[in-house]
N, C-alpha and C positions, 0 to 999 in steps of 0.2 A: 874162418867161416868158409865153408866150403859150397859149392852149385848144387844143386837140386833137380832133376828131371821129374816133368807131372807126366801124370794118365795121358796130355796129348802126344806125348810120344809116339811117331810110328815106326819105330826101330828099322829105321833107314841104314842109321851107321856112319853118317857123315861124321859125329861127334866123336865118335872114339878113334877116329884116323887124327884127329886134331888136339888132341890132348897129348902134353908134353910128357906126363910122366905117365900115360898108361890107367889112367884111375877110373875109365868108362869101360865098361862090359855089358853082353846083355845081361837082362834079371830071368823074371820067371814072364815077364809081362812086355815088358821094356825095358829100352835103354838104362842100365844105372851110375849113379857116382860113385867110388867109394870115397868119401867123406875123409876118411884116416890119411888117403893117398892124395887126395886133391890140392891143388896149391891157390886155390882163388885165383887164376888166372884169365879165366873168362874165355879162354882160345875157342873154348866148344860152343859159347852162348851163341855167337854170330854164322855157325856152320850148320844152326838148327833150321829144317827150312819150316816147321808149324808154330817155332817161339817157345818151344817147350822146358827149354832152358834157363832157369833165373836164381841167384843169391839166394840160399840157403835162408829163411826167417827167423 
């Protein structure tokens, strides 16, 4: 199961400096996962500062 970023996104960029394997970039909007690359590891959920970051559903 991989992380999820919502709409509160404001593509800051804190998140993708903190992911170990690279699997955050921006999208067309915001910050995205890529899902396939991700390892559930959470590194990114605590460096969001609006919380936009949560467990995949």
């Amino acid at each position: 199961m991989a992380r999820v970023i919502s709409d509160s996104c404001v593509s800051c960029g804190a998140c993708e400096s903190s992911c170990p394997v690279g699997a955050i970039s921006m999208g067309e909007d915001h910050m995205v996962i890529d899902a396939s690359a991700c390892i559930d590891c959470g590194a990114c959920e605590g460096t969001c500062p609006v919380g936009a970051i949560s467990p995949e559903e």
